[in-house]
C-alpha distance (Angstrom), angle and dihedral (degrees) to the residues before:
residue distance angle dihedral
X1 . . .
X2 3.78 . .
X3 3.82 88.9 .
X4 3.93 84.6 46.0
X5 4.07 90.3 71.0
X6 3.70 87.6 41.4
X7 3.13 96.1 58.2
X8 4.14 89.2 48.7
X9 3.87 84.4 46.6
X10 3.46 92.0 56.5
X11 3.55 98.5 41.9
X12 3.54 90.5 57.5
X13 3.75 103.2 48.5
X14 4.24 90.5 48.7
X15 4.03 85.7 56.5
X16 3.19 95.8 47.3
X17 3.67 90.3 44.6
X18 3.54 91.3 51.7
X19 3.73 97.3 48.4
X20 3.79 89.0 51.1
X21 4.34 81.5 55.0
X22 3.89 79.4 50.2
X23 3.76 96.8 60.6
X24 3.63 113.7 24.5
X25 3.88 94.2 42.5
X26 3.42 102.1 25.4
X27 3.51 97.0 41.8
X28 4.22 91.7 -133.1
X29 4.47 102.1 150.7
X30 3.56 102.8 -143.9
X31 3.44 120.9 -119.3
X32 3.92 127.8 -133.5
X33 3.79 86.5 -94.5
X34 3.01 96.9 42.4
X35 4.07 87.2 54.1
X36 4.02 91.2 46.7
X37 3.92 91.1 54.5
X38 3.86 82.8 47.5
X39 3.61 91.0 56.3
X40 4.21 91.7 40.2
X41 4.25 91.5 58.3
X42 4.24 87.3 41.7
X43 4.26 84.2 53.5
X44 3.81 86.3 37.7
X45 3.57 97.5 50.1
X46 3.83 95.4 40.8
X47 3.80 95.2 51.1
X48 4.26 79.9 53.0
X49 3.85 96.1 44.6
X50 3.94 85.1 54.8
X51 4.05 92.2 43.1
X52 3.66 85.5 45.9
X53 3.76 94.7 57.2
X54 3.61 104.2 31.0
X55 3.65 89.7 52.0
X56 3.80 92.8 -164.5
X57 3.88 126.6 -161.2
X58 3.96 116.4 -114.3
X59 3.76 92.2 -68.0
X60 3.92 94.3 58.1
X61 4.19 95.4 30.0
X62 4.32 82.5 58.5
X63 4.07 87.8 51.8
X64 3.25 95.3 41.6
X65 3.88 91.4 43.6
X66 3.42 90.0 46.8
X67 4.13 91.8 60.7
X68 3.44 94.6 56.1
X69 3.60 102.4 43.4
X70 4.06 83.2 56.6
X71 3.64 90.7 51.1
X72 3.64 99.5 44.2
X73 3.85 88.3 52.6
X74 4.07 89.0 48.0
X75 3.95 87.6 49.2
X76 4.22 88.4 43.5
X77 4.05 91.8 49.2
X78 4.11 80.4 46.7
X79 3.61 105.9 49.0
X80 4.18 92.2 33.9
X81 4.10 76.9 57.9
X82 3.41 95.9 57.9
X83 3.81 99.2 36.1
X84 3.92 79.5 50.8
X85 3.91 95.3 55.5
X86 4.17 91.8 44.2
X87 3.54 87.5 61.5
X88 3.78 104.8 45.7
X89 4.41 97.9 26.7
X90 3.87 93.0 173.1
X91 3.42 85.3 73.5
X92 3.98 92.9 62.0
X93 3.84 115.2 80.0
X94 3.83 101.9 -142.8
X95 3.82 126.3 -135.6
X96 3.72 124.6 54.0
X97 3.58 114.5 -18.0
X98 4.00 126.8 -155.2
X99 3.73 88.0 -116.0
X100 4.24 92.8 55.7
X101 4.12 80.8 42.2
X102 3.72 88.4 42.7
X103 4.30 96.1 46.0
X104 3.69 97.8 32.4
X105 3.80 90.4 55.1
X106 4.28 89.1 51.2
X107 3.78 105.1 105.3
X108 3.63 88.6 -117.0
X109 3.92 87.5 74.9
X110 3.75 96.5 61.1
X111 4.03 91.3 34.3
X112 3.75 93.9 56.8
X113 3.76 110.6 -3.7
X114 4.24 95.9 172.9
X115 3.47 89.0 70.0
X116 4.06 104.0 23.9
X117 3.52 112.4 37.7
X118 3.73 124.5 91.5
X119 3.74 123.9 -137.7
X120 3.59 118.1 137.2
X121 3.92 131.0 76.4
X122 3.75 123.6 -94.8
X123 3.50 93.7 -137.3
X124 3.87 105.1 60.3
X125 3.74 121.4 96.1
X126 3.88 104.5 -154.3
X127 4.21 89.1 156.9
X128 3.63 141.4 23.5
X129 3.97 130.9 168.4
X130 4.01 124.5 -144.0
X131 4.34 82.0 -8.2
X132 4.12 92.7 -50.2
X133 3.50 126.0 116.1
X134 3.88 131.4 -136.5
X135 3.75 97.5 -90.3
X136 4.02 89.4 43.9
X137 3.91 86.3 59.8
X138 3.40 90.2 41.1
X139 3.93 98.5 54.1
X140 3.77 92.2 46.7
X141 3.88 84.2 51.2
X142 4.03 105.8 51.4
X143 4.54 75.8 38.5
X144 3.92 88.2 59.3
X145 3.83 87.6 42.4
X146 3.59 87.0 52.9
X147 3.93 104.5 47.2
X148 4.24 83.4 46.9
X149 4.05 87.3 52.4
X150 3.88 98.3 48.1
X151 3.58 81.6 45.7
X152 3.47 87.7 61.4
X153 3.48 92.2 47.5
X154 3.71 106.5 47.9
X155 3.96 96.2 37.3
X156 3.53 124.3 125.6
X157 3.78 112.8 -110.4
């Protein structure tokens, strides 16, 4: 199982590698969705780091698995959101929202604002891979991260 979290670890730091690729090379703003699944795969990957090292017996791998099947649902609600508002943009009101306001004035914004702070709008598609857009990949991620959790959770020991 310990290889499990590592995997979920790992996972986590290539995304958020590659959406780091995304903005500073790229030049794609992220948008306050964007910047919420950001902060999902850091809580994700933490909670995995920790599983990782601890490298609890059933008790602790159940916990642990718990905590990231939670988060991987939170990111999945998140990122279906967002794939949800691309599709149907009249349903966006444009300018700055009170979740932008909300995650731009999180001390994680000022601390380290290339990865944290939101600026772009949820509605523009500026990339998309084999015809799906960054939130599509995104939700089948924090979904794959999810089965491999309740794995976790419900395997025999």
């Amino acid at each position: 199982m310990r290889l499990l979290f590592l995997f979920i670890l790992l996972s986590c730091i290539s995304l958020l590698g590659y959406a780091q690729y995304l903005q500073h090379l790229e030049g794609l703003l992220p948008c306050p969705l964007c910047v919420a699944q950001r902060l999902v795969y850091w809580m994700l990957g933490l909670v995995a780091l920790l599983a990782f090292l601890h490298d609890p017996k059933v008790i602790g791998h159940r916990f642990y698995s718990i905590w990231t099947s939670i988060l991987a649902l939170i990111g999945t609600v998140i990122a279906a959101r967002h794939a949800w508002l691309i599709r149907y943009p009249e349903s966006f009101e444009c300018g700055i929202s009170p979740e932008e306001a909300f995650l731009n004035s999180l001390p994680l914004a000022s601390w380290w604002p290339g990865m944290f702070e939101a600026n772009g709008d949820c509605a523009d598609v500026d990339w998309k891979f084999l015809s799906l857009t960054i939130p599509d990949w995104s939700l089948i991620a924090f979904v794959s991260l999810g089965i491999v959790s309740l794995y976790i959770l419900l395997a025999e020991k």
